[in-house]
C-alpha positions in Angstrom: 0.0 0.0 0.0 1.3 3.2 -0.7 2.1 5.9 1.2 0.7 9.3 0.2 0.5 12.5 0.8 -1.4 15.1 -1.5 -0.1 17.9 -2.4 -2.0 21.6 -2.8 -0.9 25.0 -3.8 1.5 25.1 -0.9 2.9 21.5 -0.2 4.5 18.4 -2.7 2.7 15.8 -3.2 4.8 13.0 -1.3 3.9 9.3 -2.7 6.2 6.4 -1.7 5.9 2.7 -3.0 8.0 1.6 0.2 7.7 -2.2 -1.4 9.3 -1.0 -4.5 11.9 1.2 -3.0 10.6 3.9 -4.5 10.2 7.7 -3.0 8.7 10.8 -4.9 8.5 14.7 -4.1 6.8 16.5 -6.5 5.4 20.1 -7.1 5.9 23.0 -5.0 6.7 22.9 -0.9 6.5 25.8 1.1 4.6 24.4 4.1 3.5 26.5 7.0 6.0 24.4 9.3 8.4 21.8 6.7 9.3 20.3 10.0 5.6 19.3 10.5 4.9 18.2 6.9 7.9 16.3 6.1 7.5 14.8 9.9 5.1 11.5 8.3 7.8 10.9 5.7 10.8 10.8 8.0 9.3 8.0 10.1 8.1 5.6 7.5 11.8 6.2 6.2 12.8 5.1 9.5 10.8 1.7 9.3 11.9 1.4 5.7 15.6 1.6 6.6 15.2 -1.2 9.0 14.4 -3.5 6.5 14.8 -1.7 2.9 14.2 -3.5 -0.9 17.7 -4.6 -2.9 17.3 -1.1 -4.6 15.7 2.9 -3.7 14.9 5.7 -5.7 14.6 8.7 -4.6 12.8 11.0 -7.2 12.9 14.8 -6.3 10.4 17.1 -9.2 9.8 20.1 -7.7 9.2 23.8 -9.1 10.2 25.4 -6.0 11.2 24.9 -2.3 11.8 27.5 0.3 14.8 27.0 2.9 12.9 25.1 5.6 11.8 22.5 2.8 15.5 22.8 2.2 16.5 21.4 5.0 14.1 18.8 5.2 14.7 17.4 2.4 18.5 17.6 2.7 17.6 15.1 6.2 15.5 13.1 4.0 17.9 12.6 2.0 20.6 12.3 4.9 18.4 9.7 6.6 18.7 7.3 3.4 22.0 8.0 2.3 23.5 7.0 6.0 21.2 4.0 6.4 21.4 2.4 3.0 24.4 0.6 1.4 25.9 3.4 -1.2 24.9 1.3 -4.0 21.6 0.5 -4.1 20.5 4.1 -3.1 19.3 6.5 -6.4 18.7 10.3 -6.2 17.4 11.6 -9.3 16.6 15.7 -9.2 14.6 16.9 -12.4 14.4 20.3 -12.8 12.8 22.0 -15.8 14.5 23.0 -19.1 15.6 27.2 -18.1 15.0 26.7 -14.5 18.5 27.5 -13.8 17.8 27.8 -10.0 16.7 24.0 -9.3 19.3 23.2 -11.4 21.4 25.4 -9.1 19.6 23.8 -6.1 20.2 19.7 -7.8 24.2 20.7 -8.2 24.5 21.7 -4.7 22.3 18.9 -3.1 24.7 17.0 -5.2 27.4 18.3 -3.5 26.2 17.4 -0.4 25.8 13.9 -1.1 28.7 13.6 -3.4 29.4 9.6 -2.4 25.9 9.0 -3.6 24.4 7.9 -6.9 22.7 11.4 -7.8 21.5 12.6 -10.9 19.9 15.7 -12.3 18.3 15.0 -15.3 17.0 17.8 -17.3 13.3 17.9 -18.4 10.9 20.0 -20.7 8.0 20.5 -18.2 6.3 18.8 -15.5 
């Protein structure tokens, strides 16, 4: 079953097929408190990491974040990358085609993670 959260005008949409190994973030997140929002996520990551599939992608498609969704995503992404085995863990960052600042945003999460399989894959539109 998967786990969802919808999105609206001010929050991603969050759907994880935790069976597949499989994560998505999608749309635009400035929540009232990230902390909050992103609070659901980082516990059935938790559970996940106990007992995680042979592979996990992470898929990251969003228009914009603000710098508290900054952060939680960087410990979402923290939270996988130190409880997975290098290898089987996939980050893939789509921005669209002349958004040079989620490009900017994919190069330095990059950076961050720079032992990890990340890509930033370049697309017309969402």
């Amino acid at each position: 079953m998967p786990f969802l959260i919808e999105g609206d005008k001010r929050s991603p949409k969050i759907e994880a097929h935790f069976e597949r190994g499989f994560i998505e973030i999608s749309g635009i997140s400035l929540p009232e408190n990230p902390y909050n929002f992103y609070l659901p996520l980082q516990k059935e990551i938790e559970n996940y990491v106990a007992k995680p599939q042979t592979k996990t992608l992470l898929s990251i498609k969003l228009e914009y974040f603000n710098t508290g969704s900054a952060l939680a995503l960087r410990n979402t992404i923290q939270k996988l990358h130190d409880n997975l085995p290098k290898e089987s863990f996939t980050i893939k960052w789509y921005y669209e085609k002349d958004d040079t600042d989620m490009f900017d945003s994919g190069e330095e999460f990059s950076a961050l993670f720079e032992d990890s399989n990340f890509e930033i894959i370049e697309v017309d539109e969402f």
